[in-house]
N, CA, C and O atoms as a Maestro MAE file, in Angstrom:
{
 s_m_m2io_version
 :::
 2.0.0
}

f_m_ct {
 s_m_title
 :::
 protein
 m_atom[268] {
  # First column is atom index #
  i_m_mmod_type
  r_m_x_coord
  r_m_y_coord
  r_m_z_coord
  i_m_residue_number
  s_m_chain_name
  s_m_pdb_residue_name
  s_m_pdb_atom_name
  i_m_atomic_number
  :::
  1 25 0.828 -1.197 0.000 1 A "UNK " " N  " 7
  2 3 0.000 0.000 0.000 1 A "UNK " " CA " 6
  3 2 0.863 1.248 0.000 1 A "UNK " " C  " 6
  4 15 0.639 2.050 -0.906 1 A "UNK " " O  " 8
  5 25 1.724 1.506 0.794 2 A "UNK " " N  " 7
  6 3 2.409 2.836 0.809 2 A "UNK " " CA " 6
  7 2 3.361 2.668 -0.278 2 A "UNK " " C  " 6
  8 15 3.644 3.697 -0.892 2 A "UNK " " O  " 8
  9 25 3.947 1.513 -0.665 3 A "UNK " " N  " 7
  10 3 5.093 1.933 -2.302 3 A "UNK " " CA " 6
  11 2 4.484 2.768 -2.855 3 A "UNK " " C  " 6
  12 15 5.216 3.718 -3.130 3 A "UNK " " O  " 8
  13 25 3.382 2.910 -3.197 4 A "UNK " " N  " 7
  14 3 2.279 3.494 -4.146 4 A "UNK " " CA " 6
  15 2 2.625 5.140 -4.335 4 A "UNK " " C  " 6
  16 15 2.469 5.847 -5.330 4 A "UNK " " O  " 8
  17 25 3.335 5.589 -2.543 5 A "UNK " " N  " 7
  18 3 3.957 7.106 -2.624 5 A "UNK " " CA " 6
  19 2 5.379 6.221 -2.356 5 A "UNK " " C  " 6
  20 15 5.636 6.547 -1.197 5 A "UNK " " O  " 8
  21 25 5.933 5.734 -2.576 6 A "UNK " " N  " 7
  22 3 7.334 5.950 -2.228 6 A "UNK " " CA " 6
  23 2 7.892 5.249 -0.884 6 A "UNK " " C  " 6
  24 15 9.097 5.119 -0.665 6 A "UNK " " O  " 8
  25 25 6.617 4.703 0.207 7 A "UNK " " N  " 7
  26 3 7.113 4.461 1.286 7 A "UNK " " CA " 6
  27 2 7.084 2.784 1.285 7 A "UNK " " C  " 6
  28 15 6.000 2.202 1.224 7 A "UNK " " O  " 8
  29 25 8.473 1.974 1.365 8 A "UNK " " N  " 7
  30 3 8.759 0.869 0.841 8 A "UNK " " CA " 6
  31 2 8.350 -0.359 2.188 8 A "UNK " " C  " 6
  32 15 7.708 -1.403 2.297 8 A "UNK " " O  " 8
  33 25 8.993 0.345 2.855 9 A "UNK " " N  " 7
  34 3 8.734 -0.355 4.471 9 A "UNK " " CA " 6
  35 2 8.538 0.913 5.469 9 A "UNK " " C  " 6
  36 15 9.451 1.736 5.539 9 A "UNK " " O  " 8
  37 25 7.523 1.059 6.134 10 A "UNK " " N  " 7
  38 3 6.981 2.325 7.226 10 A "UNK " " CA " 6
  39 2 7.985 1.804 8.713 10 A "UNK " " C  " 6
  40 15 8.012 2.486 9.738 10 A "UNK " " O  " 8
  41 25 8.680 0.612 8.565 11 A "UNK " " N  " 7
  42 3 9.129 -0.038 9.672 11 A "UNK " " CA " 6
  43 2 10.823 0.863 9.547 11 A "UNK " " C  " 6
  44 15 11.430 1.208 10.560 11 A "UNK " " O  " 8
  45 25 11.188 1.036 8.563 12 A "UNK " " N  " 7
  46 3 12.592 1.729 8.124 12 A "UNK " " CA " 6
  47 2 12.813 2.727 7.179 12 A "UNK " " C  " 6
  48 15 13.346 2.543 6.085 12 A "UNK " " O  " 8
  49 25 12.462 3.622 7.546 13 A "UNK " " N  " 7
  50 3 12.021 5.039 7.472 13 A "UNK " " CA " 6
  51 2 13.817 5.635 6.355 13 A "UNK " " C  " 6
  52 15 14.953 5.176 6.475 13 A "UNK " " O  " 8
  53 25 13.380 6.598 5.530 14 A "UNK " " N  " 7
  54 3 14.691 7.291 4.992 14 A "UNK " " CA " 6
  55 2 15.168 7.591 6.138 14 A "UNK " " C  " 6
  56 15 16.074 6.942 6.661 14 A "UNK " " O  " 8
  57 25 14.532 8.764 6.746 15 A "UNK " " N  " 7
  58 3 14.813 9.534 7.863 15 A "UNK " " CA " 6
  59 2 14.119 9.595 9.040 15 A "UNK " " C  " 6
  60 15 12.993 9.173 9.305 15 A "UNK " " O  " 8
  61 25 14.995 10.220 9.775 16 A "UNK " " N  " 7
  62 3 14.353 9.553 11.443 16 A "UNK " " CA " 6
  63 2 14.406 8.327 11.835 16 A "UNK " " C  " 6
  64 15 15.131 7.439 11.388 16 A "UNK " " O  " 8
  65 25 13.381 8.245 12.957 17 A "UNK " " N  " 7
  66 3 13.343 7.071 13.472 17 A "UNK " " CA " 6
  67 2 11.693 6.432 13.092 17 A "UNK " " C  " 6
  68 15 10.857 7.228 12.664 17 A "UNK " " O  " 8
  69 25 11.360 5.099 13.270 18 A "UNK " " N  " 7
  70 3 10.117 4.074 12.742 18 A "UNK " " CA " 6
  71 2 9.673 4.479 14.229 18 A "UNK " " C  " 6
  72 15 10.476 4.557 15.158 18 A "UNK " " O  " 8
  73 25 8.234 4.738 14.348 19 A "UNK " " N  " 7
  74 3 7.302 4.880 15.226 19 A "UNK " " CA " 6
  75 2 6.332 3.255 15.325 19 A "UNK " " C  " 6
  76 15 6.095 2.521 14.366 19 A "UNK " " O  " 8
  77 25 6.025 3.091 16.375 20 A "UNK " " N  " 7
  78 3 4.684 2.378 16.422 20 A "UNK " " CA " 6
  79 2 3.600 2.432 16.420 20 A "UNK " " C  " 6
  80 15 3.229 3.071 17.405 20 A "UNK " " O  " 8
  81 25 2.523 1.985 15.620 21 A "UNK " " N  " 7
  82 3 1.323 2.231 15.256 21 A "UNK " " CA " 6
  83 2 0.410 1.330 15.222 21 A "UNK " " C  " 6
  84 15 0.115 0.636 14.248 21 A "UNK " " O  " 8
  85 25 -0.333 1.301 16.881 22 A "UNK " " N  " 7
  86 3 -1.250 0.464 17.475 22 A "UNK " " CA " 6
  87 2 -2.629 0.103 16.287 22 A "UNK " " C  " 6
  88 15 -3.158 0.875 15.486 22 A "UNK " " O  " 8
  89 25 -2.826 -0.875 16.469 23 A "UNK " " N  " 7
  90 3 -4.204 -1.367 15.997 23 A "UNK " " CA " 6
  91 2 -5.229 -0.720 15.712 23 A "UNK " " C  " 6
  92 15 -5.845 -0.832 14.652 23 A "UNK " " O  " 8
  93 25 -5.639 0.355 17.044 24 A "UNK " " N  " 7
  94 3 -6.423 1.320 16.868 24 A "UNK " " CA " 6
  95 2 -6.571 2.420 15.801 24 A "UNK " " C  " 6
  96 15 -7.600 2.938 15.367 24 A "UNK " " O  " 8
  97 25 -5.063 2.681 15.436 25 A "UNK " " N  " 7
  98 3 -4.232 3.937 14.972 25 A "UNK " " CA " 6
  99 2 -4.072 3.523 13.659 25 A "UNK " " C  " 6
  100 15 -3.731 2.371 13.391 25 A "UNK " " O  " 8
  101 25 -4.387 4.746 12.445 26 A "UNK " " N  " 7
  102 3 -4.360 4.697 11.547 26 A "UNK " " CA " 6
  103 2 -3.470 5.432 10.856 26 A "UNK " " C  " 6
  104 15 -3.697 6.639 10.773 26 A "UNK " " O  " 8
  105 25 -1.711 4.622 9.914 27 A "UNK " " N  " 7
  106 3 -0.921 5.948 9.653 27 A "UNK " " CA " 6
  107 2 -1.182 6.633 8.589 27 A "UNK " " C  " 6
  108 15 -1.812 6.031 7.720 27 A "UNK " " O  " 8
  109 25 -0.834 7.928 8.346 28 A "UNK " " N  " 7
  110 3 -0.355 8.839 7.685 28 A "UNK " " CA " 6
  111 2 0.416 9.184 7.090 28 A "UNK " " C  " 6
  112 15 1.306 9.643 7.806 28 A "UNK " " O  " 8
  113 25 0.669 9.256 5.937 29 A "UNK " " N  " 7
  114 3 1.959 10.093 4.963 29 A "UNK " " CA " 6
  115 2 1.925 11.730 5.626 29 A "UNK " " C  " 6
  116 15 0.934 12.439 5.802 29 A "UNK " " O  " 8
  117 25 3.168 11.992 5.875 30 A "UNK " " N  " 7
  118 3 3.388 13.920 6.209 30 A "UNK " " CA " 6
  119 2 4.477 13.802 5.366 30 A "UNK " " C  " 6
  120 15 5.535 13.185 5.496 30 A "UNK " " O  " 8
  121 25 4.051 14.481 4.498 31 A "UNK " " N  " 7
  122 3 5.103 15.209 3.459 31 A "UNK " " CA " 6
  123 2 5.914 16.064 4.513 31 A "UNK " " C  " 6
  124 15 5.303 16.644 5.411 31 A "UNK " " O  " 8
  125 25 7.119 16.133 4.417 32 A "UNK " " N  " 7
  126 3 7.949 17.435 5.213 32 A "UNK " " CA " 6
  127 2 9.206 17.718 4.066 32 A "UNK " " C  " 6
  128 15 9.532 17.086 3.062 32 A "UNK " " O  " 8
  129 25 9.765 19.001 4.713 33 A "UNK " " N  " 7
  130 3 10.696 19.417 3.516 33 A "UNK " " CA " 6
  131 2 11.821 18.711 3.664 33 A "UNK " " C  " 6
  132 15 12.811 19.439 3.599 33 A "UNK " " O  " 8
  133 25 12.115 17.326 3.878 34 A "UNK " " N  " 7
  134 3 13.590 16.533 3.177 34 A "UNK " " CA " 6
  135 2 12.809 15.811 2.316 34 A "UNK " " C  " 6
  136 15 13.434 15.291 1.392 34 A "UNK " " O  " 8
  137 25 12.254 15.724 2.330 35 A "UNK " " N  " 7
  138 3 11.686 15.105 0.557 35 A "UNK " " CA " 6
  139 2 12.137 15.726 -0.538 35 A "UNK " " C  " 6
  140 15 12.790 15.141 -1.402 35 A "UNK " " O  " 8
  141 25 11.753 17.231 -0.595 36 A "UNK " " N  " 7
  142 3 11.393 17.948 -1.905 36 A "UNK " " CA " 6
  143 2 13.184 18.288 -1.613 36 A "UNK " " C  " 6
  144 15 13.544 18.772 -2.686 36 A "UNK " " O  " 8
  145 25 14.211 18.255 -0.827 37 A "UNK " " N  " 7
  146 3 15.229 18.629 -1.030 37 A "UNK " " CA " 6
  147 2 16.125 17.968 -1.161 37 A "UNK " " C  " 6
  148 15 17.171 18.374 -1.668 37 A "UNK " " O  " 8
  149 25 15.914 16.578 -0.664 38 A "UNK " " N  " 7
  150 3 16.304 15.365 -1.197 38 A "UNK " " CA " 6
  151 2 16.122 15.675 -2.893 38 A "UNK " " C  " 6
  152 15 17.044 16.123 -3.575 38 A "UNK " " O  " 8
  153 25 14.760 15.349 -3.429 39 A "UNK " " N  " 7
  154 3 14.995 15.454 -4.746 39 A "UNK " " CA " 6
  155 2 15.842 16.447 -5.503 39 A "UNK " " C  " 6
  156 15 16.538 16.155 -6.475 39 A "UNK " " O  " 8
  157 25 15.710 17.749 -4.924 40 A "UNK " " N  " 7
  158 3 16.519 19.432 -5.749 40 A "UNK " " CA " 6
  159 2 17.696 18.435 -5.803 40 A "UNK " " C  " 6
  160 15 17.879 18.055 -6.960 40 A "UNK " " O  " 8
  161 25 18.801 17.735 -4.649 41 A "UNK " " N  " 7
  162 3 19.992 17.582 -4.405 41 A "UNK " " CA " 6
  163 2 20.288 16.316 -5.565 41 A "UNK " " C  " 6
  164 15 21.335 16.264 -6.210 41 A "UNK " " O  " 8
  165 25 19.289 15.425 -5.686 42 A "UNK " " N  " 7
  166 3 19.723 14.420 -6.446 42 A "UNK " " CA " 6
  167 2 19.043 15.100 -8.289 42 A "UNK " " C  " 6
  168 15 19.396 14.532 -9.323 42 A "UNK " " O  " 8
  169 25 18.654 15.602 -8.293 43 A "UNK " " N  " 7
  170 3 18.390 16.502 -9.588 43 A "UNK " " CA " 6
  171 2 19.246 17.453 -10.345 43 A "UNK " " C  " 6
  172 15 19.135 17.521 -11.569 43 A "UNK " " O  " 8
  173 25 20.267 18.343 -9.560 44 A "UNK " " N  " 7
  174 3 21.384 18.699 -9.731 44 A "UNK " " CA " 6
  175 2 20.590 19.885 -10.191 44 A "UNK " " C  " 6
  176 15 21.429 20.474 -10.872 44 A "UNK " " O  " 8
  177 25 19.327 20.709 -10.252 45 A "UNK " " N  " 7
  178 3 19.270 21.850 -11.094 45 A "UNK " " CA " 6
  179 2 19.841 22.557 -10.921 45 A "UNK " " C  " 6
  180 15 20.493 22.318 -9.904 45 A "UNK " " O  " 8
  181 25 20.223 24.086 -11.632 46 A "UNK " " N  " 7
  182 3 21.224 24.852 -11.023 46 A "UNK " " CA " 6
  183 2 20.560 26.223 -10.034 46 A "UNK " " C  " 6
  184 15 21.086 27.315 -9.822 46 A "UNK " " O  " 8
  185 25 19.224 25.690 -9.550 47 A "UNK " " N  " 7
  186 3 18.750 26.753 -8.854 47 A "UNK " " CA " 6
  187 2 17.640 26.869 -8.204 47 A "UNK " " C  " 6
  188 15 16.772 27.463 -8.843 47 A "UNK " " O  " 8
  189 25 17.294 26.463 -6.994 48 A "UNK " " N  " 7
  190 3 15.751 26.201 -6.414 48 A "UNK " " CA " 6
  191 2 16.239 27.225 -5.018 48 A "UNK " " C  " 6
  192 15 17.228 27.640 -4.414 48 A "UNK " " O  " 8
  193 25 14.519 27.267 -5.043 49 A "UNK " " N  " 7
  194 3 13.923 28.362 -3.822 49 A "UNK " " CA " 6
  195 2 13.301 27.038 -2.620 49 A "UNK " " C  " 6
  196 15 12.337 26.344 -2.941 49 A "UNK " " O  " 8
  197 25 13.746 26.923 -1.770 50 A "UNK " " N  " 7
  198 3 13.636 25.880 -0.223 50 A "UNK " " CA " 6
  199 2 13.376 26.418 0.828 50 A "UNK " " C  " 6
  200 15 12.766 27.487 0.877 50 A "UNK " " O  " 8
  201 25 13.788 25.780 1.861 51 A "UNK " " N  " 7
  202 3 13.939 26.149 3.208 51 A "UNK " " CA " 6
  203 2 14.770 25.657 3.883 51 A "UNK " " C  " 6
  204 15 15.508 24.847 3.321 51 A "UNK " " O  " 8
  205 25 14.950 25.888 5.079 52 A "UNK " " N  " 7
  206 3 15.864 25.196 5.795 52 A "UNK " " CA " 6
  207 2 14.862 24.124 6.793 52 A "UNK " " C  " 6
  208 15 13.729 24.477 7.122 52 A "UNK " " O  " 8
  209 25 15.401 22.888 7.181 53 A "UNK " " N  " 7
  210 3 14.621 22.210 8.252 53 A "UNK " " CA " 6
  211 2 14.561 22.825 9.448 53 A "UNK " " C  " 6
  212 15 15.475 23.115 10.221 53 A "UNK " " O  " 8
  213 25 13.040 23.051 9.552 54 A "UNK " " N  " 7
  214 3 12.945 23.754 10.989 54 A "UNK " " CA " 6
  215 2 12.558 25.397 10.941 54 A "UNK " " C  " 6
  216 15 12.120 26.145 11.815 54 A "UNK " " O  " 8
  217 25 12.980 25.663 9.278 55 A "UNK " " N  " 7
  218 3 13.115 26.970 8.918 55 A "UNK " " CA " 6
  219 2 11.745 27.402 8.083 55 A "UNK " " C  " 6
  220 15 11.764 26.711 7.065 55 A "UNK " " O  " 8
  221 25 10.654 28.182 8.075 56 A "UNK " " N  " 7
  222 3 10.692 28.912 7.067 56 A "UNK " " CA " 6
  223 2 10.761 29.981 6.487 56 A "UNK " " C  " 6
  224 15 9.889 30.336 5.695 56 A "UNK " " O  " 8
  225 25 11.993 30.822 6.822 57 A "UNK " " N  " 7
  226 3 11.616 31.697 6.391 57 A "UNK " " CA " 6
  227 2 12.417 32.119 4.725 57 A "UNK " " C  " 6
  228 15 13.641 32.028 4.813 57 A "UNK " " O  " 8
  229 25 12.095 32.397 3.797 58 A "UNK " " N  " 7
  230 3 12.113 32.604 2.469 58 A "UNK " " CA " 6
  231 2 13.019 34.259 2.470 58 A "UNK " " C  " 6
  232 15 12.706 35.280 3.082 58 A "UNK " " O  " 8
  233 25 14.119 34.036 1.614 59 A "UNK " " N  " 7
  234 3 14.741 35.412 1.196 59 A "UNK " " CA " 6
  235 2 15.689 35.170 0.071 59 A "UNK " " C  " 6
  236 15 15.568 34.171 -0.638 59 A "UNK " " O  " 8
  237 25 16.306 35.750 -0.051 60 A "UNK " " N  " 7
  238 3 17.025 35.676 -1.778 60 A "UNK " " CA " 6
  239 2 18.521 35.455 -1.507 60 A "UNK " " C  " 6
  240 15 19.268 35.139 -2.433 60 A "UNK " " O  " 8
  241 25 19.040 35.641 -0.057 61 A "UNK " " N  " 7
  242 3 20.475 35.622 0.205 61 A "UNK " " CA " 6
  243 2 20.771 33.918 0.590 61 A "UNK " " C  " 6
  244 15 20.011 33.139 1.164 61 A "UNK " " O  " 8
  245 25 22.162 33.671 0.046 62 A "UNK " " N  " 7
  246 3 21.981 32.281 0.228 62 A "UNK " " CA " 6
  247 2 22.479 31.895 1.657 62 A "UNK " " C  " 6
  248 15 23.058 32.803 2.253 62 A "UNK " " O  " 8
  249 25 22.344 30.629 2.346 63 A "UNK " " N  " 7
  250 3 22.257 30.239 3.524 63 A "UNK " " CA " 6
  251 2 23.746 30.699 3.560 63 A "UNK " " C  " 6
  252 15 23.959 31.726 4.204 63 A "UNK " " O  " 8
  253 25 24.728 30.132 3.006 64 A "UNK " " N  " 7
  254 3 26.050 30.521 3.556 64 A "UNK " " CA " 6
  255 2 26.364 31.905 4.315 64 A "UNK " " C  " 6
  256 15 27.275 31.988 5.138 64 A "UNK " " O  " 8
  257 25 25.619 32.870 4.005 65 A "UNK " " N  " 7
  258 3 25.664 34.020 4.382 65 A "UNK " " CA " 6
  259 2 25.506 34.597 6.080 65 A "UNK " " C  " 6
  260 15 25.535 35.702 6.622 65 A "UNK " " O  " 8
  261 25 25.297 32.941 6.610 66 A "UNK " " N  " 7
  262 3 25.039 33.157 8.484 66 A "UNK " " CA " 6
  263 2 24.153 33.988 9.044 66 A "UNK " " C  " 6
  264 15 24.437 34.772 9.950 66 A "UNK " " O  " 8
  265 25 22.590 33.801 8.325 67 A "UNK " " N  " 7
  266 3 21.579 34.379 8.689 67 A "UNK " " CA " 6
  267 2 20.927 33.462 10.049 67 A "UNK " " C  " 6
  268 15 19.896 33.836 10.608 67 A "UNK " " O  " 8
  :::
 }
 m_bond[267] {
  # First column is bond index #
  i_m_from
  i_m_to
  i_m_order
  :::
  1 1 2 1
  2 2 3 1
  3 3 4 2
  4 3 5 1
  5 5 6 1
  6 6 7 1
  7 7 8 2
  8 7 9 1
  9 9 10 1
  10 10 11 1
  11 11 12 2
  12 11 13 1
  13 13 14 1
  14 14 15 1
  15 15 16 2
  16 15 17 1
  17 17 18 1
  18 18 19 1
  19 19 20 2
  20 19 21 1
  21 21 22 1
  22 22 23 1
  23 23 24 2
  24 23 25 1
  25 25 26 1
  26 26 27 1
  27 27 28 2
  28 27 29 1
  29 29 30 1
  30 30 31 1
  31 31 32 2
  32 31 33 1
  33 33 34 1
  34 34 35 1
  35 35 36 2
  36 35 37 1
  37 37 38 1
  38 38 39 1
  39 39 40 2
  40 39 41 1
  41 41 42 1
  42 42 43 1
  43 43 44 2
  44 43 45 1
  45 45 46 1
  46 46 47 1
  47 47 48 2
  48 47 49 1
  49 49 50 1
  50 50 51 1
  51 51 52 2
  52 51 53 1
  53 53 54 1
  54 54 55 1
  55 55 56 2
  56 55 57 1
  57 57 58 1
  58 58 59 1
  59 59 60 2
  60 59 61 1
  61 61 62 1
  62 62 63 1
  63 63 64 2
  64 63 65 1
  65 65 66 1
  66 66 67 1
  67 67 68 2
  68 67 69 1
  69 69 70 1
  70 70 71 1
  71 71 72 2
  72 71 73 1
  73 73 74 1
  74 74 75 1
  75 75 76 2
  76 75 77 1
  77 77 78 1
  78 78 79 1
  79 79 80 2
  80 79 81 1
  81 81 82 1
  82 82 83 1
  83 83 84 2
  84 83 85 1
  85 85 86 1
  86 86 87 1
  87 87 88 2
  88 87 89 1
  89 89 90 1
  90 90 91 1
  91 91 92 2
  92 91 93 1
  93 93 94 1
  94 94 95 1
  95 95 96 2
  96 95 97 1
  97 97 98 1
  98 98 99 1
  99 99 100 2
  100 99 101 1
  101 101 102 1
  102 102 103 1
  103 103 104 2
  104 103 105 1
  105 105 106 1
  106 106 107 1
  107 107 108 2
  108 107 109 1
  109 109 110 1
  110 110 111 1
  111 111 112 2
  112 111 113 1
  113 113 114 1
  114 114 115 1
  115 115 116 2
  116 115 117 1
  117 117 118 1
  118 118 119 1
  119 119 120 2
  120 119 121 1
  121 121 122 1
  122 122 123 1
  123 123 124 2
  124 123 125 1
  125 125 126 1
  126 126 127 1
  127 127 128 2
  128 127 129 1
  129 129 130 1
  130 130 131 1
  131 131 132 2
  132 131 133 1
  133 133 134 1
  134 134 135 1
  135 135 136 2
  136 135 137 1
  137 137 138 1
  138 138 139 1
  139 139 140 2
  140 139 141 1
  141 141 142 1
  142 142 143 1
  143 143 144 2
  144 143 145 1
  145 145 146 1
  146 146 147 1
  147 147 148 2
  148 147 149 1
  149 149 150 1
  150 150 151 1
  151 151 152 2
  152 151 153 1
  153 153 154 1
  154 154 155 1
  155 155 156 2
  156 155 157 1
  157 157 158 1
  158 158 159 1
  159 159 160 2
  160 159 161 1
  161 161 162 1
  162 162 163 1
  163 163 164 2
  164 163 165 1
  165 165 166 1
  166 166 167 1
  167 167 168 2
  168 167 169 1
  169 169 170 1
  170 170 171 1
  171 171 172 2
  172 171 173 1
  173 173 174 1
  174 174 175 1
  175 175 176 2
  176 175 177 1
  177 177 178 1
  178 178 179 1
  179 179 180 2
  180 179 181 1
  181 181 182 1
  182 182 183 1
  183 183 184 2
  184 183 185 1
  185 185 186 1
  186 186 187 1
  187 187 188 2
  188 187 189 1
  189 189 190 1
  190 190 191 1
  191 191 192 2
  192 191 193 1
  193 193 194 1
  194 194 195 1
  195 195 196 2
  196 195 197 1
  197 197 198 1
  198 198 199 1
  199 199 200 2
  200 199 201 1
  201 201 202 1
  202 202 203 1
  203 203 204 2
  204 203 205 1
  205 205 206 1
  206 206 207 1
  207 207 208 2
  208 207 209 1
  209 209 210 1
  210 210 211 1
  211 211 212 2
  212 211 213 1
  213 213 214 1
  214 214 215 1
  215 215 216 2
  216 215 217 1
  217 217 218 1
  218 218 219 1
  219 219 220 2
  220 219 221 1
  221 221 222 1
  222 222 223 1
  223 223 224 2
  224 223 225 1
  225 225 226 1
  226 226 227 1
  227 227 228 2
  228 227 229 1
  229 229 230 1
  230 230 231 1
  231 231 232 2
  232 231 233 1
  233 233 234 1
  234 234 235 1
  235 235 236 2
  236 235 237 1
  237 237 238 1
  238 238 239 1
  239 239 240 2
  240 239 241 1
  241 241 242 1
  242 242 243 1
  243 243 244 2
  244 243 245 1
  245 245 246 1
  246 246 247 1
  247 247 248 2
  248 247 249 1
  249 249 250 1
  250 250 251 1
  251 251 252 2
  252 251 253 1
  253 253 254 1
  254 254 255 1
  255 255 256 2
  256 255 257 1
  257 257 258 1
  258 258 259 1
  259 259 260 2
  260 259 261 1
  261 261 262 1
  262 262 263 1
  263 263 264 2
  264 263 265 1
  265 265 266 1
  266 266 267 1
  267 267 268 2
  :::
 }
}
């Protein structure tokens, strides 16, 4: 069921750690931003607008700059 987006085993996660998810409990896909930056990084374009994890705030100066 989850290959269907990408998620191969929910037990061994890209990132983070595998949660448990009682009988009762029904999981969820949460898109978060190491996905979409995972892809920019393995895509090589020469130029995307992101965020930082944890971050959003959006400006034109690049991260190196020690904002």
């Amino acid at each position: 069921m989850g290959s269907a987006i990408g998620v191969n085993n929910i037990n061994e996660p890209d990132w983070g750690e595998s949660i448990d998810v009682d009988d009762n409990e029904v999981s969820v896909f949460h898109a978060c931003g190491v996905t979409p930056q995972s892809v920019l990084m393995d895509s090589k374009v020469p130029f995307a607008i992101t965020h930082s994890a944890g971050h959003m705030f959006v400006t034109d100066l690049p991260s190196d700059m020690g904002i």
